[in-house]
Backbone as CSV, one residue per row, in Angstrom:
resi,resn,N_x,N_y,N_z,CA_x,CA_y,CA_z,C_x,C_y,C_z
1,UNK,8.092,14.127,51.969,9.217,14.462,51.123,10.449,14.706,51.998
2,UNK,11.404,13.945,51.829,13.277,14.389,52.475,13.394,15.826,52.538
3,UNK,14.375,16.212,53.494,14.296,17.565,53.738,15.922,17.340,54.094
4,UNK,16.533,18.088,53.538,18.128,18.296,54.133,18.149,19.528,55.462
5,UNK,18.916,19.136,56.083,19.143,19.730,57.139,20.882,20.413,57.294
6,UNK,21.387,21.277,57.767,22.684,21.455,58.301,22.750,22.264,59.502
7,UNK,23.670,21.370,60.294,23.881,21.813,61.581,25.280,21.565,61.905
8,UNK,25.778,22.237,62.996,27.254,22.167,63.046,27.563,21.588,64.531
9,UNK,28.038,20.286,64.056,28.472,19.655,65.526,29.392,20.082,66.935
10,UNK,28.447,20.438,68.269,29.455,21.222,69.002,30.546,20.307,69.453
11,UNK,30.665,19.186,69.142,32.039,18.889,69.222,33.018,18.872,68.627
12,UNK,33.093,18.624,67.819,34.191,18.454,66.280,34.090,19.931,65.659
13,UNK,33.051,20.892,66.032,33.028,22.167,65.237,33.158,21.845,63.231
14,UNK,32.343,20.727,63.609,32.134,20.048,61.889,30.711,20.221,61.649
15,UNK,30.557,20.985,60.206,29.162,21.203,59.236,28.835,19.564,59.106
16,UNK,27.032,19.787,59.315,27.534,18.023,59.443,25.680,18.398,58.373
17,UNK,25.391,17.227,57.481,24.157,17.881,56.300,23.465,16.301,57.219
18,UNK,22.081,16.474,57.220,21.778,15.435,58.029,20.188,15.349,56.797
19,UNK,19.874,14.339,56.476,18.429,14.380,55.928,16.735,13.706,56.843
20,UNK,16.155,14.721,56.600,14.872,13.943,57.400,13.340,14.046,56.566
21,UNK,13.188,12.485,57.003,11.879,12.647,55.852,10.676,12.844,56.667
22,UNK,10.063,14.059,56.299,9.168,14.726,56.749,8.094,14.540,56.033
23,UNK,6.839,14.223,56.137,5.593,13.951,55.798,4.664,14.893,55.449
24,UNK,4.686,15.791,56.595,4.278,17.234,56.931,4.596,17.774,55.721
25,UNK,3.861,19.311,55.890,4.268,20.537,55.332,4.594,21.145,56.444
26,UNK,5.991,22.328,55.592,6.354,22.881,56.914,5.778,23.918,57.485
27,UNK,4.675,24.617,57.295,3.173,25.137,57.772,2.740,24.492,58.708
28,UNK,2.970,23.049,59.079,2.298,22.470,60.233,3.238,22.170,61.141
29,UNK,4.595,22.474,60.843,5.436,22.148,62.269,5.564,23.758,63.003
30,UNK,5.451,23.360,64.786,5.728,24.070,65.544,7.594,24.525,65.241
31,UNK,7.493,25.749,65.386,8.661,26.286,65.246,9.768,25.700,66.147
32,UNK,9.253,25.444,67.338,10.434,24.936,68.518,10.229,23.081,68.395
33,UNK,10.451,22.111,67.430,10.096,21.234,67.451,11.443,20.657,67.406
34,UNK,12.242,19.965,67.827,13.358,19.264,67.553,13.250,17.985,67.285
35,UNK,14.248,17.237,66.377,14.511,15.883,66.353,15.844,15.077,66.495
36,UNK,15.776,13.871,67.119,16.919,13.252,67.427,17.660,13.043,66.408
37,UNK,18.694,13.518,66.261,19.774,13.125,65.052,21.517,12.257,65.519
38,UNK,21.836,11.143,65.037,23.053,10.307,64.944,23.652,11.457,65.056
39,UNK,24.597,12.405,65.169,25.784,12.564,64.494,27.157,11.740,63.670
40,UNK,27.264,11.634,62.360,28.270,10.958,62.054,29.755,11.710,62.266
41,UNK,29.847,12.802,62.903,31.182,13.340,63.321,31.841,12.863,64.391
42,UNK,30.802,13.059,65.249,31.146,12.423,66.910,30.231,11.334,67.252
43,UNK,29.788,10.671,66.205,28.551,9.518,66.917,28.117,10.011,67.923
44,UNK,27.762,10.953,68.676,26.364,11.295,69.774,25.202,11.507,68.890
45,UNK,24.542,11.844,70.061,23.294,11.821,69.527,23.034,13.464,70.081
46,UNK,22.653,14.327,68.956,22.331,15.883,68.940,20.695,15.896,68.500
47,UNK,20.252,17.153,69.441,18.641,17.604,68.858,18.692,18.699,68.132
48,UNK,18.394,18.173,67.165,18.212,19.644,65.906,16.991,19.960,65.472
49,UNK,16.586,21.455,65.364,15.116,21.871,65.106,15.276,21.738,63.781
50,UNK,13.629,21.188,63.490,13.721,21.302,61.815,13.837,21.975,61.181
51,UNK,12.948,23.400,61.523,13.166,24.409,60.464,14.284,25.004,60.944
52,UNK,15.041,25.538,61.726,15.968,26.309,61.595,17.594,25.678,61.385
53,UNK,17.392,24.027,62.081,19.060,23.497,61.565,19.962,23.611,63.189
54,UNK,19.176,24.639,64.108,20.043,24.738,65.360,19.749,23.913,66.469
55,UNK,20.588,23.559,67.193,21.004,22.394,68.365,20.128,23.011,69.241
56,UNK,19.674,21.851,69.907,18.722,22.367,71.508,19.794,23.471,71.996
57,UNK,20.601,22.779,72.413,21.620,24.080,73.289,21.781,25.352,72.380
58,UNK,21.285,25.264,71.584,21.737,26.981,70.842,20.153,27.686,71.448
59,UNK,19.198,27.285,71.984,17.662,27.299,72.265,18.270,29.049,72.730
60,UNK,18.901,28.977,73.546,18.906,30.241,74.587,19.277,31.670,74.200
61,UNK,19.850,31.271,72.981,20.734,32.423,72.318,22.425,32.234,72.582
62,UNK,22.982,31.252,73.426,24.526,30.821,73.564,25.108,30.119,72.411
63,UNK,26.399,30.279,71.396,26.657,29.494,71.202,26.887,27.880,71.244
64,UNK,26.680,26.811,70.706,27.313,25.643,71.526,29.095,25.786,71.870
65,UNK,29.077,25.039,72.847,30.505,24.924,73.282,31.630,24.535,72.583
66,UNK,32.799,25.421,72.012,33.862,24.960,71.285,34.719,23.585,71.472
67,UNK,35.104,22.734,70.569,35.946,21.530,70.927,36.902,21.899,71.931
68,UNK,37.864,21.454,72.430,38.654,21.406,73.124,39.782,21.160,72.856
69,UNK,40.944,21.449,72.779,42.389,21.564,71.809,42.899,21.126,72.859
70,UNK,43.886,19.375,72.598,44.546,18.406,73.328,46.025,19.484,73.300
């Protein structure tokens, strides 16, 4: 079954809703499990955990890094 996701891109500092179709129940995913996601804000490519929605780099307890103002 599809599962919506939201995570907030550390570049653009844009809510970005991402969907993943998960097979599983979420009883059987490891809590620290991430998956590769497109970003359509900044086209990179970000790892977002399933159940919680947060970026590898948020792993540590740091924010991700704010955009950068030209």
């Amino acid at each position: 079954m599809p599962r919506q996701i939201l995570f907030r891109c550390p570049r653009t500092g844009t809510n970005v809703q991402h969907r993943i179709d998960d097979e599983r129940p979420e009883s059987s995913e490891p809590a620290d499990s991430y998956v590769p996601v497109r970003c359509p804000a900044c086209m990179s490519l970000h790892f977002v955990n399933i159940i919680t929605g947060k970026l590898l780099s948020e792993r540590d307890g740091r924010p991700a890094s704010r955009p950068r103002s030209a």
